[in-house]
N, C-alpha and C positions, 0 to 999 in steps of 0.2 A: 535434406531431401525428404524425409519422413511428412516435417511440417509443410513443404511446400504440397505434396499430395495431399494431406490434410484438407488445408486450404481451399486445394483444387476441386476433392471431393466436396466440401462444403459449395463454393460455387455450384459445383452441379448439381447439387440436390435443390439447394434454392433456385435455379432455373426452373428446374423440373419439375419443381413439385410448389416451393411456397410462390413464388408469380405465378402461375395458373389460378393456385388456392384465391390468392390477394385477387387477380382477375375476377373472375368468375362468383367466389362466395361473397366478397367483401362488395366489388364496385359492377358487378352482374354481369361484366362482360360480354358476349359469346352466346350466351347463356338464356334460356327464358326460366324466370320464376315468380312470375304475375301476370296474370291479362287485363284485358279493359274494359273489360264489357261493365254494364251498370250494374246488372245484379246480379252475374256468373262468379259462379266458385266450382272449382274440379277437384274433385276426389281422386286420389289415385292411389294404390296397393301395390306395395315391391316384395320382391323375394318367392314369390310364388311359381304357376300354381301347386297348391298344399291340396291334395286329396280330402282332408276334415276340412279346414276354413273356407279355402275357397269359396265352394259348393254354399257353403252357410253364408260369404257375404255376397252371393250373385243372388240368394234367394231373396236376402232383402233388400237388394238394389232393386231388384224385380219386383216385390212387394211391394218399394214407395215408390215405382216408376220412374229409378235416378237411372243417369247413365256415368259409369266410371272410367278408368283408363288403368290397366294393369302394365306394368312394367315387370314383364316375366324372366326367369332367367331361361336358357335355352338348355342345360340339360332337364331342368324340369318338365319343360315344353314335350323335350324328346318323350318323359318318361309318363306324361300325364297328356296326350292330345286331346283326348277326351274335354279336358276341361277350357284348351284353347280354340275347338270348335263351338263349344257354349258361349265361351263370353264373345266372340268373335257372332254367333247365332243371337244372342241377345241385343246385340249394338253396343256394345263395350271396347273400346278403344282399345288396341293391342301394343306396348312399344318392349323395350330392350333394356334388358337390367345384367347385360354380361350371360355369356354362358356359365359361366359360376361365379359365384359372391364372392370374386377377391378385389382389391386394392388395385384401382390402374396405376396407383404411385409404384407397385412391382411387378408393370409388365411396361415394356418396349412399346411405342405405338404403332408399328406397324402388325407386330403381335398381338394388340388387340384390337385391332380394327381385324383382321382376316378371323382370327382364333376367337373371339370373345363375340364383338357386334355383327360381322358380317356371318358368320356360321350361326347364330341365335335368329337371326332376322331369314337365313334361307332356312331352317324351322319353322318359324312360325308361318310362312309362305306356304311350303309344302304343304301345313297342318289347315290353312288358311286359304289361301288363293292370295293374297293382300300383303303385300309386304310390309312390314313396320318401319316408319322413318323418325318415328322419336325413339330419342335412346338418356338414359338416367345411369350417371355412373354409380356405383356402388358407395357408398357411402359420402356420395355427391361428389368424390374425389377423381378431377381430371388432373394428367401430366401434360407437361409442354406439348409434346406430339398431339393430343388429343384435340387443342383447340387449333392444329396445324392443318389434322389430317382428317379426324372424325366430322368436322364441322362441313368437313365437304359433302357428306352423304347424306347425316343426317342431324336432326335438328334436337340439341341438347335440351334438357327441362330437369329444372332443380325443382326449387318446391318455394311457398311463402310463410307455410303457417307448418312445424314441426311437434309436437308434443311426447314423444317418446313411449308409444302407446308400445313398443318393444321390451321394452325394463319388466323386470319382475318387481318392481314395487310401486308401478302404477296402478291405484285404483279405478274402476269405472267412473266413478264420482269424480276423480281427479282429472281422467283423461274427458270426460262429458264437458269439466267446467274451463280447461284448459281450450277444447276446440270452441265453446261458446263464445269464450272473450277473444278468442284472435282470430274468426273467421269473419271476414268481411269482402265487401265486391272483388272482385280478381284474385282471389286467396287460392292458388293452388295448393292443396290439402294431402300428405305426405301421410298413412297408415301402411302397416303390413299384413299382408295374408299370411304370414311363417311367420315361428318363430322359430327357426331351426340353423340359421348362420349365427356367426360368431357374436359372441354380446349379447344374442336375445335369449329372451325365454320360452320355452316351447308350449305353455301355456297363455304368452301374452296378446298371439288373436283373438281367444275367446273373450276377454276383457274387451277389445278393442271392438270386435263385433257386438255386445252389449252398447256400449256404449255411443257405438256408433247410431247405433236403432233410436235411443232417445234424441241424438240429438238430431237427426234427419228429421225426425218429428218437431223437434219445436223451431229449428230454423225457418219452418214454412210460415211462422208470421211475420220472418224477416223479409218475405217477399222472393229471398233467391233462388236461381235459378241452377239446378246441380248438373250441368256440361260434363263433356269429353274434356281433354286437356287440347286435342285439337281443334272443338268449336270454339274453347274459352279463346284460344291464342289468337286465332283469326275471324278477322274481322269477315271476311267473304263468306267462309262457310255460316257463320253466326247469321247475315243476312239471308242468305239461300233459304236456312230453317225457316225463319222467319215471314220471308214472303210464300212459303210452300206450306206451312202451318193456316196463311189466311190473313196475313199484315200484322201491323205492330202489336193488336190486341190479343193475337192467339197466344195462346203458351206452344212454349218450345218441348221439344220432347223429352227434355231431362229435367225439364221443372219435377218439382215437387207437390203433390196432388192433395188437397185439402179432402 
């Protein structure tokens, strides 16, 4: 009896948890974690907003004239609006990173779709006017339910290029030379504004803000263009910029200014 629960239990974790994984990380699923544009790549920040970084990576997105895409959690939202009327004021993409930083592999999916996405997303509205319809699970980890039930509202976004700018033993020089060699067209680009959830370091934005700075700077002789995570993805809005910029030759409003 013991071993057939066993068993049982083991089936169910593997439902629920490694076929989504295998879906989704391995064969992309469901899932977006690239786009296509010819010379777009998207920046996007989780775990925020932080009262100290934030504020310090919106000053330089605004400095080099990038636009980003924050994937915030909703009690921070609740406890910081301030900083999601700024990036929402700036043109910074807003999406959904869970009301708190835990694991959907331990929660139910209809409990986190009500409890987690949908109460994070009527925050950020409230704080907003705009409702957020991308959403980034937590440590990019969706359950069965999630690609059953969540996919119906809203539109899931992993990432392409990771570097682990979170770790306490990333240097600037390591995380600068890590995002040089793997950002390329369609590279959705995965940093943190916190280091205050589980694993990180609560010093590892500041790194990451450094190093972010130099390298905004020298990718402008790559020609890219640094988007939203929803201009990268679609192709309509990306044209819309495009012909309301002035035709093919204008630059778009997240390029990067020489």
């Amino acid at each position: 009896m013991i071993r057939m629960l066993m068993i049982l239990s083991m089936d169910v974790m593997i439902l629920y948890m490694i076929v989504p994984f295998i879906l989704t990380r391995i064969c992309g699923w469901g899932v977006l974690s690239k786009g296509k544009a010819a010379k777009g790549i998207a920046f996007t920040f989780d775990d925020g907003p932080h009262p100290n970084y934030t504020p310090e990576v919106l000053d330089l997105l605004k400095e080099q004239g990038v636009k980003g895409t924050f994937f915030v959690l909703g009690s921070k939202a609740e406890k910081y609006p301030e900083l999601i009327q700024r990036m929402h004021r700036e043109g910074h993409q807003i999406g959904i990173h869970n009301y708190v930083h835990i694991s959907n592999w331990l929660l139910f999916p209809w409990t986190n779709r009500r409890e987690q996405a949908d109460r994070t997303a009527d925050i950020v509205e409230r704080i907003t006017g705009e409702r957020p319809i991308f959403y980034r699970p937590p440590w990019g980890l969706l359950n069965l339910g999630d690609l059953l039930v969540m996919r119906k509202s809203y539109r899931i976004v992993l990432w392409s290029v990771m570097v682990g700018d979170w770790k306490p033993a990333v240097s600037v020089e390591q995380l600068k030379r890590a995002l040089l060699k793997r950002i390329k067209p369609g590279s959705i680009i995965v940093l943190h504004d916190s280091g205050d959830t589980l694993g990180a370091d609560e010093e590892a934005p500041r790194h990451m803000i450094t190093g972010l700075k130099e390298v905004l700077q020298e990718i402008r002789s790559k020609g890219l263009d640094c988007l939203r995570a929803d201009e990268l993805l679609n192709k309509e809005v990306r044209c819309r910029r495009e012909v309301g910029a002035g035709g093919a030759g204008a630059k778009h409003p997240g390029q990067i200014h020489s």
